[in-house]
LUMFIKOL-348389 format. One record per residue (C-alpha): residue number from 0; residue in one letter; x, y, z. Coordinates in Angstrom, 1 decimal. Each point is the difference from the previous one (the first is absolute). Layout:
// residues N
<node k="NUM" r="a" u="X" v="Y" w="Z"/>
...
END
This chain:
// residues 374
<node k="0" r="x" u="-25.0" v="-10.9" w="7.9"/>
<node k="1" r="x" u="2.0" v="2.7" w="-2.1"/>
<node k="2" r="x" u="-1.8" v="2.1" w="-2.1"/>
<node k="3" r="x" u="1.1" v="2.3" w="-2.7"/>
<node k="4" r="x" u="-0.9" v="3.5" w="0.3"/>
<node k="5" r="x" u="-1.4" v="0.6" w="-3.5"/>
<node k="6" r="x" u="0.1" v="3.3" w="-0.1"/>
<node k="7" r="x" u="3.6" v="0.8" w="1.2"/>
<node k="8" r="x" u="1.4" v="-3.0" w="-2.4"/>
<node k="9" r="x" u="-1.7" v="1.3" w="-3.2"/>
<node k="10" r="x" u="1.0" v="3.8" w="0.7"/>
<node k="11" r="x" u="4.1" v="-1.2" w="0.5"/>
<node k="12" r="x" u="0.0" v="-3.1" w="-3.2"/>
<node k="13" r="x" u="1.5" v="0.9" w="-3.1"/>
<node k="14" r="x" u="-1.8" v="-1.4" w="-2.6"/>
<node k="15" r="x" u="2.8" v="0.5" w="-2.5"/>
<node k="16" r="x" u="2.9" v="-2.0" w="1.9"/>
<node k="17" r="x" u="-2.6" v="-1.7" w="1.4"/>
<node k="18" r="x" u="1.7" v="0.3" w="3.2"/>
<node k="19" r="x" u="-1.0" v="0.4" w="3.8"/>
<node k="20" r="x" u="2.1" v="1.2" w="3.4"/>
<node k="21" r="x" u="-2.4" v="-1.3" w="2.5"/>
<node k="22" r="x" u="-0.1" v="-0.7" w="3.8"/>
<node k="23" r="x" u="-1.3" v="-2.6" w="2.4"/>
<node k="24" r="x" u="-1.6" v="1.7" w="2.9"/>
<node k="25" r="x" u="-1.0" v="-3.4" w="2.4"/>
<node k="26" r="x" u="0.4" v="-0.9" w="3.4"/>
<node k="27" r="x" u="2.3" v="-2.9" w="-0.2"/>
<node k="28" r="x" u="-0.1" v="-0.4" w="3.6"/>
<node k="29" r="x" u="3.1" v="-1.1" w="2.1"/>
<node k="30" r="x" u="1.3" v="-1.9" w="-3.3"/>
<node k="31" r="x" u="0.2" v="1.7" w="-2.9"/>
<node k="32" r="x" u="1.2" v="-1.3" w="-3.2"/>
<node k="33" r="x" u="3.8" v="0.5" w="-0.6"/>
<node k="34" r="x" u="1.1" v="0.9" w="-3.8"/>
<node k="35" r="x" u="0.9" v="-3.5" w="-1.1"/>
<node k="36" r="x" u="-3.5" v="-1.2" w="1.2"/>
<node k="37" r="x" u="-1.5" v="3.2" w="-2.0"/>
<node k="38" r="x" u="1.8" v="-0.6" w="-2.7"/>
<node k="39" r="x" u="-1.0" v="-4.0" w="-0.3"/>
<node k="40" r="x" u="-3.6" v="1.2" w="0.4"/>
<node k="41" r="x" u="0.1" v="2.6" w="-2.4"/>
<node k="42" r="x" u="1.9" v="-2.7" w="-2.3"/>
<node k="43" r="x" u="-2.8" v="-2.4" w="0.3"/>
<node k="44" r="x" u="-2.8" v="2.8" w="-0.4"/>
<node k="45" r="x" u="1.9" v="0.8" w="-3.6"/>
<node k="46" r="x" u="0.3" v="-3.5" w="-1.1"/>
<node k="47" r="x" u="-3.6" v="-0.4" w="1.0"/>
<node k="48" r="x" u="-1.3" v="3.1" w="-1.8"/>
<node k="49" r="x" u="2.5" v="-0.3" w="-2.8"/>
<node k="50" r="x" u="-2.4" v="-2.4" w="-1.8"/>
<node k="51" r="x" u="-2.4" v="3.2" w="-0.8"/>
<node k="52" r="x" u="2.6" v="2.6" w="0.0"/>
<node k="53" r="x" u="3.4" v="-0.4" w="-1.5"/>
<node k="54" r="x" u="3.2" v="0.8" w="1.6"/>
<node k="55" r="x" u="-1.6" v="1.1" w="3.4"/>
<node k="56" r="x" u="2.3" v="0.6" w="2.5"/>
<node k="57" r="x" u="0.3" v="2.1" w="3.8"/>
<node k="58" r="x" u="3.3" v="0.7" w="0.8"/>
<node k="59" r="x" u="2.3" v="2.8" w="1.7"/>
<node k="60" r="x" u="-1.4" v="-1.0" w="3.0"/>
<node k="61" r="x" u="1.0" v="2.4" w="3.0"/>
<node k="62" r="x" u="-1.5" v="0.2" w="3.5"/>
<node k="63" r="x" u="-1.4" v="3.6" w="1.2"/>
<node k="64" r="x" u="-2.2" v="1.6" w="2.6"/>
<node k="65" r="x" u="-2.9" v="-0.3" w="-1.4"/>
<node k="66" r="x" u="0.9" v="-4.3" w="-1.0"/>
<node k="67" r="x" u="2.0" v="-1.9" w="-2.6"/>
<node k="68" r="x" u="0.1" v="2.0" w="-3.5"/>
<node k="69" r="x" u="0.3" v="-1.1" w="-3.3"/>
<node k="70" r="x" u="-0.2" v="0.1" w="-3.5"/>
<node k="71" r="x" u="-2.1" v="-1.5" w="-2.2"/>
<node k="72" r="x" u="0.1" v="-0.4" w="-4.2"/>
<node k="73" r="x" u="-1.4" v="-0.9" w="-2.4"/>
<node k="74" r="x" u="-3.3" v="1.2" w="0.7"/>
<node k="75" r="x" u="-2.0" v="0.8" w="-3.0"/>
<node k="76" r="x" u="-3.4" v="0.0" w="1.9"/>
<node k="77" r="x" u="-1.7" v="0.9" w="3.4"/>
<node k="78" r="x" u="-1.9" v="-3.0" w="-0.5"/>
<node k="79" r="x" u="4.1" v="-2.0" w="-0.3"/>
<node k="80" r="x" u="0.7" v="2.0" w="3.0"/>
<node k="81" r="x" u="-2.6" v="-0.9" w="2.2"/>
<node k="82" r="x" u="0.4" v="-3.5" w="-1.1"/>
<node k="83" r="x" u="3.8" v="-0.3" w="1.2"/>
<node k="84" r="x" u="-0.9" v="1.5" w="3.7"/>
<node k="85" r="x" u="-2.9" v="-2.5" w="0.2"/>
<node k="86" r="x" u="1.5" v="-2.4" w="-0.9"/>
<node k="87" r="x" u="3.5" v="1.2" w="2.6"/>
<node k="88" r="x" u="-2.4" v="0.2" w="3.0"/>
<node k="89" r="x" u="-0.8" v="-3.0" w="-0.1"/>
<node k="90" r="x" u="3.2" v="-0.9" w="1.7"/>
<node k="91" r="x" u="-1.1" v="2.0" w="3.0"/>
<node k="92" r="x" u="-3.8" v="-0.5" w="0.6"/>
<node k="93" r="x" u="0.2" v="1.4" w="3.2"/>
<node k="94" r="x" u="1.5" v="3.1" w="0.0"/>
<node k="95" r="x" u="-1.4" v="2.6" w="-0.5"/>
<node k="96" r="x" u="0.9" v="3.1" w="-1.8"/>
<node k="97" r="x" u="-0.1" v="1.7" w="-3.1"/>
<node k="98" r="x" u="2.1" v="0.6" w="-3.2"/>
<node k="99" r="x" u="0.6" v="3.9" w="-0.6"/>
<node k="100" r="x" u="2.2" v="2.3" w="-2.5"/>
<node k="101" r="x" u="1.9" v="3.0" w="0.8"/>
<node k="102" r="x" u="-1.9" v="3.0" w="0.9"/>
<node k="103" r="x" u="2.3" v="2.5" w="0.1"/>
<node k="104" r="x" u="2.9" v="1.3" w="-1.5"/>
<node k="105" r="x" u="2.6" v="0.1" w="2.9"/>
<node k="106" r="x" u="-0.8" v="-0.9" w="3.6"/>
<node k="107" r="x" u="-1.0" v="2.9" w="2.1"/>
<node k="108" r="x" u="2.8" v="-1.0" w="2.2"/>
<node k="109" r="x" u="2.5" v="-0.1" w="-2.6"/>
<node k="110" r="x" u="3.1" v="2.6" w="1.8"/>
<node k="111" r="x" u="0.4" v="3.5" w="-1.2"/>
<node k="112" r="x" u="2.7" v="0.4" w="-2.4"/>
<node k="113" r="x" u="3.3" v="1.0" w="0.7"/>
<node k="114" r="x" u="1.5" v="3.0" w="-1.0"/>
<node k="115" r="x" u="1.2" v="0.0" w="-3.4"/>
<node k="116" r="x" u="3.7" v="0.7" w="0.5"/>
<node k="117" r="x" u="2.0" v="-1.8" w="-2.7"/>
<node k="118" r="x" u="2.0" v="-3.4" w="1.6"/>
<node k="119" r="x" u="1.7" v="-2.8" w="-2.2"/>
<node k="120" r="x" u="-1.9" v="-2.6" w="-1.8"/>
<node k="121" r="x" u="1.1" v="-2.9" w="-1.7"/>
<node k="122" r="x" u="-0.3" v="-0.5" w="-3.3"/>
<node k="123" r="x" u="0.0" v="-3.7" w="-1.4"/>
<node k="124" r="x" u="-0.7" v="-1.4" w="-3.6"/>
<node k="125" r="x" u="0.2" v="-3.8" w="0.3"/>
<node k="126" r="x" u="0.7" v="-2.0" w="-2.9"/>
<node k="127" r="x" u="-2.7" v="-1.6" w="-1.9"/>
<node k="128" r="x" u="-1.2" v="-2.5" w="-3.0"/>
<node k="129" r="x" u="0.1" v="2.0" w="-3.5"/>
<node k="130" r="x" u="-2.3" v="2.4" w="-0.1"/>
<node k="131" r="x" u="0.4" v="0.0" w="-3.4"/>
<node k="132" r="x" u="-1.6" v="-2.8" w="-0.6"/>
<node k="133" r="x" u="-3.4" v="1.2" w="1.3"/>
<node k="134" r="x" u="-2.5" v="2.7" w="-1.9"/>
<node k="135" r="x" u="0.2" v="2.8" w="0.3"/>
<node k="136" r="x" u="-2.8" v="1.0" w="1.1"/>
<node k="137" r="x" u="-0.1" v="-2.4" w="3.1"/>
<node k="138" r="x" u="3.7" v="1.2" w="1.2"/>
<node k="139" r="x" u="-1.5" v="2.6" w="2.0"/>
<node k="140" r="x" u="-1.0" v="-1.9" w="3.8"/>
<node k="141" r="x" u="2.1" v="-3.0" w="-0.6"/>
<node k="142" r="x" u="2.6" v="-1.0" w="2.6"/>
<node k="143" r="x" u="2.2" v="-2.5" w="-1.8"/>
<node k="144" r="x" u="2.5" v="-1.2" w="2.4"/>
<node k="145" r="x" u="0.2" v="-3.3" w="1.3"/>
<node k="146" r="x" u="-2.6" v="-1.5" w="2.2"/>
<node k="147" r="x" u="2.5" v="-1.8" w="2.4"/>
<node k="148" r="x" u="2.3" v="4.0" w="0.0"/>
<node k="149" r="x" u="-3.7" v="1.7" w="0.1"/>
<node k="150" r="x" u="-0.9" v="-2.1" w="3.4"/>
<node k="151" r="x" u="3.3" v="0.5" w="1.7"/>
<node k="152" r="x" u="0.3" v="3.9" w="-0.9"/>
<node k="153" r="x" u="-3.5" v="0.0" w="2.0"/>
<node k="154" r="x" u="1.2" v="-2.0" w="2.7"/>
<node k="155" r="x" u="2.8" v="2.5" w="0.1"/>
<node k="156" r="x" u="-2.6" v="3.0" w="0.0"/>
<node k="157" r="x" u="-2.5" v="-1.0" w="3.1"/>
<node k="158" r="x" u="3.7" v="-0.6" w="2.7"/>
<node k="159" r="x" u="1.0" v="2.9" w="-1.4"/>
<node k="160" r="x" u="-2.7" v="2.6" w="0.3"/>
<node k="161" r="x" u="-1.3" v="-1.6" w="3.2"/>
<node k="162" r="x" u="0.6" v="1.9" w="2.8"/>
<node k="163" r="x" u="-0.8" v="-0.2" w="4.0"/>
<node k="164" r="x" u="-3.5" v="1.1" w="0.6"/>
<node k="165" r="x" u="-0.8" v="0.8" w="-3.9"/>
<node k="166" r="x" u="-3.0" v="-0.3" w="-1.7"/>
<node k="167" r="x" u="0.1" v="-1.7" w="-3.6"/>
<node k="168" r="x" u="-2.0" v="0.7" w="-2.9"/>
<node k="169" r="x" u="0.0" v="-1.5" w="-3.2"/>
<node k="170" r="x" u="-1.2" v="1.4" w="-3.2"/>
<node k="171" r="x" u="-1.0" v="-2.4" w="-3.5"/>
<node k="172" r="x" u="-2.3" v="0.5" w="-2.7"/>
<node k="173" r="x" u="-0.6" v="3.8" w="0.0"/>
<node k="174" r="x" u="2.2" v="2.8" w="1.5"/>
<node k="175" r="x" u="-2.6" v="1.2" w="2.1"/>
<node k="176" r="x" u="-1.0" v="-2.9" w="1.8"/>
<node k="177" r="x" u="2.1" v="-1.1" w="3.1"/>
<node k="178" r="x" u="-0.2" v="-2.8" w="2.4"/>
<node k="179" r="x" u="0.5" v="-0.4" w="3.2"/>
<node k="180" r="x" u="2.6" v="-3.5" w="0.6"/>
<node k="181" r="x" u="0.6" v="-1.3" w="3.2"/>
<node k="182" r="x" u="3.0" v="-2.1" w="0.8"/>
<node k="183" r="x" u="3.0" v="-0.6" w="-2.1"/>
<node k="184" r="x" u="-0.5" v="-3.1" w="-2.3"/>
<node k="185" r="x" u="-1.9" v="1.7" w="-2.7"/>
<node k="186" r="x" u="2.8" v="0.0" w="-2.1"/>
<node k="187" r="x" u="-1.4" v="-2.7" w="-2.4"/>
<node k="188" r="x" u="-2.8" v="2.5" w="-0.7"/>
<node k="189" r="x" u="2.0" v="2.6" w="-1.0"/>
<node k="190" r="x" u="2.0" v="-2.6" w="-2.6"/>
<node k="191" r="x" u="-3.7" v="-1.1" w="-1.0"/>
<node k="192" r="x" u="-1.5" v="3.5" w="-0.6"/>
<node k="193" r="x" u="3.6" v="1.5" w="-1.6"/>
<node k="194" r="x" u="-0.7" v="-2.7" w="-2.9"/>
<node k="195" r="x" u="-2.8" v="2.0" w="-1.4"/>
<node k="196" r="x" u="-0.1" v="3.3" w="2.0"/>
<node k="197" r="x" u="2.4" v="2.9" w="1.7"/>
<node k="198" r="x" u="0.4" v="-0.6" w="3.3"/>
<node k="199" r="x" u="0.6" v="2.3" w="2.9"/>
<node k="200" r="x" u="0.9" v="-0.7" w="3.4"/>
<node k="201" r="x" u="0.3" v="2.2" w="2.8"/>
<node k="202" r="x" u="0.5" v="0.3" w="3.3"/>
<node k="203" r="x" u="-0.5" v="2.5" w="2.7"/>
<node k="204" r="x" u="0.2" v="1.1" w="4.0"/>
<node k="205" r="x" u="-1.6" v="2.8" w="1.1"/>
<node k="206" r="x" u="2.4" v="0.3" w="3.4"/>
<node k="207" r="x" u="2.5" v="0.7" w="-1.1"/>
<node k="208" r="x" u="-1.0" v="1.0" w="-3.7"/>
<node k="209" r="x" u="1.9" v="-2.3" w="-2.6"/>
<node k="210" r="x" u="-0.9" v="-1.9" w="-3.3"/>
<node k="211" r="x" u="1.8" v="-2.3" w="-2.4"/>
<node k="212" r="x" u="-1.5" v="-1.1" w="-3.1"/>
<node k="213" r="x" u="0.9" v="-2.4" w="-2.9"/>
<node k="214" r="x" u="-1.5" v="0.4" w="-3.4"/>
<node k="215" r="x" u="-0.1" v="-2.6" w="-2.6"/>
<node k="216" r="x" u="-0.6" v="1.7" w="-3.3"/>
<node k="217" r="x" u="0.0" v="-1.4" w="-3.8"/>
<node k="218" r="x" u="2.8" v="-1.2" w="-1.9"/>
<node k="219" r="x" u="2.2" v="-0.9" w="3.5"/>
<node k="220" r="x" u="0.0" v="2.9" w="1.3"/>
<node k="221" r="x" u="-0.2" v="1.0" w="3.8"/>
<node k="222" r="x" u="0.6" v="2.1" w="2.5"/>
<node k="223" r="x" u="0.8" v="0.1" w="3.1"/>
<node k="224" r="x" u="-0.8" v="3.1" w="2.2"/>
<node k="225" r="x" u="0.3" v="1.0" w="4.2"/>
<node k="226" r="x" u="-0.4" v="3.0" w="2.0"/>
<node k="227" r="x" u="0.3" v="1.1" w="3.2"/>
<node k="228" r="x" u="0.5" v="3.0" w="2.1"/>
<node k="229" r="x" u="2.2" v="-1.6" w="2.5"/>
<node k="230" r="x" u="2.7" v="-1.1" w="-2.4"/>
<node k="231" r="x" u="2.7" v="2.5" w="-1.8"/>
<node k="232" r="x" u="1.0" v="-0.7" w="-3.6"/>
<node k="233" r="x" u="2.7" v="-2.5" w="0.7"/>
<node k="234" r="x" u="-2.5" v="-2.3" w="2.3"/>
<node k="235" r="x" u="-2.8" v="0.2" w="-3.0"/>
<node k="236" r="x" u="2.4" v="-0.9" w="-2.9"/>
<node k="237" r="x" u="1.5" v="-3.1" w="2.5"/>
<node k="238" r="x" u="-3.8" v="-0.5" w="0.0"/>
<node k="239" r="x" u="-1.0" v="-0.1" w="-3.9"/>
<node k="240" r="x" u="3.8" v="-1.3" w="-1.0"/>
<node k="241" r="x" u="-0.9" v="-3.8" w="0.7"/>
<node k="242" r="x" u="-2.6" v="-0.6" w="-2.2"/>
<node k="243" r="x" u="2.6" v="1.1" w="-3.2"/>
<node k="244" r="x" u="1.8" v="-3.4" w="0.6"/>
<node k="245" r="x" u="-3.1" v="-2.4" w="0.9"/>
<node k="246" r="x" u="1.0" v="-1.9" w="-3.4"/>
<node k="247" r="x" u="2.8" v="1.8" w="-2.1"/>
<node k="248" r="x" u="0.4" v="-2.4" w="-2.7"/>
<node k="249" r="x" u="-3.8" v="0.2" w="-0.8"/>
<node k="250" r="x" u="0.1" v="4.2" w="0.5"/>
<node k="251" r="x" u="0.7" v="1.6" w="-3.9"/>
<node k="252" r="x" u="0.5" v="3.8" w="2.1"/>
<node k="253" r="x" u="-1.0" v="1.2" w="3.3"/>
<node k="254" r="x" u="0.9" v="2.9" w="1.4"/>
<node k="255" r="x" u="-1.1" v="2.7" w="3.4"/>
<node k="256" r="x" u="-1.0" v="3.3" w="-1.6"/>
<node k="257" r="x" u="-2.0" v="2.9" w="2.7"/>
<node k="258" r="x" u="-3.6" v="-0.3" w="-0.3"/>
<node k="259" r="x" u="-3.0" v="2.5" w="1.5"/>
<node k="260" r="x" u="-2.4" v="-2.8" w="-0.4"/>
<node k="261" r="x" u="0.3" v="-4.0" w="-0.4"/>
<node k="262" r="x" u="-1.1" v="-1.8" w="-3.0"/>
<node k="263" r="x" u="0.5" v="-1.5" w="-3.1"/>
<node k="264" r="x" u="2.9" v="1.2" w="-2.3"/>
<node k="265" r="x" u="-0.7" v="3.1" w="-0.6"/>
<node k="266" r="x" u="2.1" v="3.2" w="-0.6"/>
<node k="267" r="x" u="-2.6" v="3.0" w="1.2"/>
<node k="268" r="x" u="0.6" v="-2.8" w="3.5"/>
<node k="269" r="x" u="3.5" v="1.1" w="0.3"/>
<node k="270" r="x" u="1.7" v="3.3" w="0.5"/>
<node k="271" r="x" u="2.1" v="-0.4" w="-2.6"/>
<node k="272" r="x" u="-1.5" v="-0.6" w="-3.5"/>
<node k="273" r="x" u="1.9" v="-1.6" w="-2.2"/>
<node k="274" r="x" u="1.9" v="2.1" w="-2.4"/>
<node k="275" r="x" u="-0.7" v="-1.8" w="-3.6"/>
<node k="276" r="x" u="-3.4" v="-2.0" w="0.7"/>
<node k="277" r="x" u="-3.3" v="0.2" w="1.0"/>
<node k="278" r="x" u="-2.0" v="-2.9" w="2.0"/>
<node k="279" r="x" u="-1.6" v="-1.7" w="-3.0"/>
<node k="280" r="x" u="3.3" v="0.0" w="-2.1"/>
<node k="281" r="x" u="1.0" v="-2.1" w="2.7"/>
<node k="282" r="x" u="-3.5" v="-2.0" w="0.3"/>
<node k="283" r="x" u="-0.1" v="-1.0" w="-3.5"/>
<node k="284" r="x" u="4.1" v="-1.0" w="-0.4"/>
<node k="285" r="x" u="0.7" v="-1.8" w="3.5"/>
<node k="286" r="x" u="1.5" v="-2.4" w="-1.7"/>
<node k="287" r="x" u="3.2" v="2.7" w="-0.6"/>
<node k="288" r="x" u="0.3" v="-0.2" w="4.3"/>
<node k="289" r="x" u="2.4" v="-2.7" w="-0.4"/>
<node k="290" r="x" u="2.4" v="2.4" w="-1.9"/>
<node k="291" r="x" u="-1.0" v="3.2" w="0.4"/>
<node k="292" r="x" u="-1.4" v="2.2" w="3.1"/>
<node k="293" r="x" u="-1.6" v="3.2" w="0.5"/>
<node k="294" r="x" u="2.1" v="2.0" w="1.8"/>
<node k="295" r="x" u="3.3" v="-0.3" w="2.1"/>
<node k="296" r="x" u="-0.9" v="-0.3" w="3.9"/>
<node k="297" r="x" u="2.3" v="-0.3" w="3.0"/>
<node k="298" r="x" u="-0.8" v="-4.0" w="0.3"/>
<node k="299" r="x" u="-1.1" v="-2.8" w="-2.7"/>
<node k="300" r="x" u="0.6" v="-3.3" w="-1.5"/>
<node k="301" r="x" u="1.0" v="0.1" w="-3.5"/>
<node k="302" r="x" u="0.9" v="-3.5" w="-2.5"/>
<node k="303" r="x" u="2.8" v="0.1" w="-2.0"/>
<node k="304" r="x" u="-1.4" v="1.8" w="-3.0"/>
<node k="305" r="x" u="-0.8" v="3.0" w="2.4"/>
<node k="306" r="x" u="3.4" v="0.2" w="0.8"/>
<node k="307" r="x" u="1.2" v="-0.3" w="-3.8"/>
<node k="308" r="x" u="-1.9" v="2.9" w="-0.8"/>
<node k="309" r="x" u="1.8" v="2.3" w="3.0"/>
<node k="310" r="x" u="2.0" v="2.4" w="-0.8"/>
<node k="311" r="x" u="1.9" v="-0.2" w="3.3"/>
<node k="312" r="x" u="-0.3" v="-1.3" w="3.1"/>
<node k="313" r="x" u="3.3" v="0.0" w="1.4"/>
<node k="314" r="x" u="-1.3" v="2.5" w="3.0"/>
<node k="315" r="x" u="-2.7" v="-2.6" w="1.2"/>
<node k="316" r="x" u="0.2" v="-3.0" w="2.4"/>
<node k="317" r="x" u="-1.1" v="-2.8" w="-2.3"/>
<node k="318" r="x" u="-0.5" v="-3.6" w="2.0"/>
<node k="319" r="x" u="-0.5" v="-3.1" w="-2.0"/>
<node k="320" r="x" u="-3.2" v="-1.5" w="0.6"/>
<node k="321" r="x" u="-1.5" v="-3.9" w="-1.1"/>
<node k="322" r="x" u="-1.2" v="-0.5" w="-3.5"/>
<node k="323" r="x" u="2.3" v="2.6" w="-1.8"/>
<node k="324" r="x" u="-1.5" v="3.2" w="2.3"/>
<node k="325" r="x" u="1.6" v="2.2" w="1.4"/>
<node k="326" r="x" u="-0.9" v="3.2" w="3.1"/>
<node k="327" r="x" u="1.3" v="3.3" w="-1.1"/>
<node k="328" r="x" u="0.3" v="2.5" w="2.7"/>
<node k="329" r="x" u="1.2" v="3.4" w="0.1"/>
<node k="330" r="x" u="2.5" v="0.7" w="2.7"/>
<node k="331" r="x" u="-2.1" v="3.0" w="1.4"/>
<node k="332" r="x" u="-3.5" v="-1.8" w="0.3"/>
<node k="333" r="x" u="-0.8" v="3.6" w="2.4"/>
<node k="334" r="x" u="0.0" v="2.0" w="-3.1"/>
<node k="335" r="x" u="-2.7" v="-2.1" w="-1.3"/>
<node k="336" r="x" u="-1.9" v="-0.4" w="2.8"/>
<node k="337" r="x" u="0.4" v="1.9" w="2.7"/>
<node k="338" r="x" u="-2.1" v="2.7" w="-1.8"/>
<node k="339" r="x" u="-3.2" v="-0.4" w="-2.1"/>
<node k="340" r="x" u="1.8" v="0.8" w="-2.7"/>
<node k="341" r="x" u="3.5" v="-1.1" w="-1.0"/>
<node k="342" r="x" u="2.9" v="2.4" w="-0.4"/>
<node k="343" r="x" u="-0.4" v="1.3" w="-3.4"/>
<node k="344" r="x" u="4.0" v="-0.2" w="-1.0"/>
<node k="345" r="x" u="-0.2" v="-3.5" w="1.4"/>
<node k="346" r="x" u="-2.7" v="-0.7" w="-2.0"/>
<node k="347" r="x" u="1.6" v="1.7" w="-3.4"/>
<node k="348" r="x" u="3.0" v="-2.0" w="0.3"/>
<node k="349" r="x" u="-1.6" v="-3.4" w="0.6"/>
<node k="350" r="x" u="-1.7" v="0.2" w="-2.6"/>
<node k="351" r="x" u="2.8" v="1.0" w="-2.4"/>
<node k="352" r="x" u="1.5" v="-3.2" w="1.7"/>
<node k="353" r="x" u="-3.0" v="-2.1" w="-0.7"/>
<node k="354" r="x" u="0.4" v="1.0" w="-3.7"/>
<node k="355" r="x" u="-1.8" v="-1.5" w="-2.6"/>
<node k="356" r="x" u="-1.6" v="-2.7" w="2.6"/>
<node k="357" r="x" u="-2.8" v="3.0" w="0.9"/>
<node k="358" r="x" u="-3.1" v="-1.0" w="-2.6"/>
<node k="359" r="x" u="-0.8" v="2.9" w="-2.2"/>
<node k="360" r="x" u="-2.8" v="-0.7" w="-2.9"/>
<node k="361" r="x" u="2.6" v="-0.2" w="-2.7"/>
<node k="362" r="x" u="1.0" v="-3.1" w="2.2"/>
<node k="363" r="x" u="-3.4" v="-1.2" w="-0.2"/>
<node k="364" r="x" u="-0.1" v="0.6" w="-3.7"/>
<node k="365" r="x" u="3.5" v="-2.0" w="-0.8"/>
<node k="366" r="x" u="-0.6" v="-2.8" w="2.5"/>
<node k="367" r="x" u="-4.0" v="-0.1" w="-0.7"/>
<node k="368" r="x" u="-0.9" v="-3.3" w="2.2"/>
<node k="369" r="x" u="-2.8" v="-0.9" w="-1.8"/>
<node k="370" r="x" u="-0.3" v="-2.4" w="-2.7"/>
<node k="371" r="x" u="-3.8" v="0.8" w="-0.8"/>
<node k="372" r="x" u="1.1" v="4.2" w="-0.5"/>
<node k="373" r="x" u="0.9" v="1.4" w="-3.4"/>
END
């Protein structure tokens, strides 16, 4: 029979969301449930349960060494809790095996970091529903872009970071907490967990040392980051470059700017800050990304209102892309990138070139996105 460890489960629920990341530790034996048959269990387990508890649900399903993990919510008791997994292991009376929570922060096996030499990252803020139309004070996790665009970006995410021999690890609900995924179809998760929290994903070898990782933010922003000690500058921006153009007409900016660290969009992340802005100017107005942007850099996707805000832009390679985008390169991508820093006259002039399409907070105060601000 599976059995919840008590003590483990009530330590890692949240009684405020109401929410759980749990695991299945069970010997399946030679046959072990694939994620279509988890998924119809845990389906059946909800409907059952649903009858006491409202809204009940496990999903984000992925499979790990220590057994199939999930999430589930609403949970407003121990008592519902212990209900749901009764009521679940019924459909395997018997395995045996027990249901347990995280219990520690990052595995113990989880790679030393690599040196924190700056490489490219990508930069991408996808389009999403009207922010505007939701309170303000529930703007601050949401995602907002569309659910069919949400599953194919993380689709686009696990082939992307996967490499030969990696080890994947997949981070929801906190920023602490990391998982261990095995396989590569856990892509639905990600697209489940991204609707209600950031989502890292990273992957890692530790011979040789390398690691991508894809970070789903708020508002439809993410980004997209690799190192490795193998490659030169040119190999690792050929790297990152792809994932600019996974869905240009649904992208409002993107752009590769050098970073020490990966993450979310922050400017402290990059080596560059960003001459007129700090990172929650930017936080609170992303709705401006889809005519203005931060800084000039030496590759991005800009709409046509970026590009009737320039001042000029006749020294730039500028390619037409779907859905009224367009990729604006410098000519001399080594000056950007070939250093951690970029050249500081090539910087000063692209800027001046960028013009009045760089966001300052007199920007923000003329072109004020929000309907609900005075």
């Amino acid at each position: 029979m599976i059995e919840v460890d008590i003590g483990l489960i009530r330590k890692k629920w949240n009684p405020q969301t109401g929410h759980l990341e749990f695991f299945i530790d069970a010997d399946f034996g030679d046959h072990p449930p694939s994620r279509d048959v988890i998924t119809q269990i845990a389906d059946e387990t909800s409907h059952t349960v649903g009858q006491n508890v409202v809204g009940v649900c496990a999903n984000q399903w992925l499979l790990t060494p220590q057994g199939w993990s999930g999430v589930l919510k609403p949970v407003p008791t121990m008592d519902a809790i212990l209900e749901w997994f009764e009521v679940f292991a019924r459909a395997f009376p018997h395995v045996q095996g027990r249901v347990i929570a995280p219990s520690s922060r990052e595995p113990r096996d989880l790679p030393t970091r690599l040196r924190r030499a700056a490489t490219p990252a990508a930069h991408v803020a996808y389009t999403t529903s009207d922010l505007r139309a939701v309170p303000e004070g529930d703007r601050g996790p949401l995602w907002l872009v569309d659910a069919t665009l949400t599953r194919f970006i993380a689709d686009r995410a696990v082939t992307w970071a996967y490499q030969r021999g990696c080890r994947q690890y997949l981070n929801r609900l906190t920023v602490d907490w990391w998982t261990e995924v095995l396989g590569v179809d856990y892509a639905p998760a990600i697209a489940q967990a991204r609707e209600r929290y950031r989502v890292r994903l990273l992957t890692r070898t530790s011979d040789p040392l390398s690691e991508r990782s894809a970070f789903l933010g708020s508002h439809g922003q993410a980004t997209f980051h690799a190192r490795d000690d193998r490659l030169d500058w040119r190999e690792t921006l050929d790297l990152v470059r792809p994932t600019l153009l996974w869905s240009p007409p649904n992208t409002d900016l993107a752009f590769i700017a050098m970073t020490n660290r990966p993450g979310f969009w922050r400017p402290e992340r990059q080596v560059t800050p960003w001459p007129h802005i700090s990172e929650p100017d930017l936080r609170y107005n992303s709705p401006l990304l889809a005519s203005f942007t931060p800084d000039a850099y030496g590759i991005q996707i800009l709409t046509d209102a970026h590009l009737a805000r320039a001042h000029d832009l006749t020294g730039w390679l500028t390619t037409p892309l779907p859905g009224g985008r367009y990729l604006v390169e410098h000519p001399d991508l080594a000056a950007w990138y070939a250093q951690p820093e970029p050249h500081p006259d090539v910087l000063a002039k692209a800027r001046a070139d960028f013009g009045d399409m760089i966001l300052t907070t007199d920007h923000i105060t003329t072109h004020n996105p929000w309907t609900d601000h005075t």
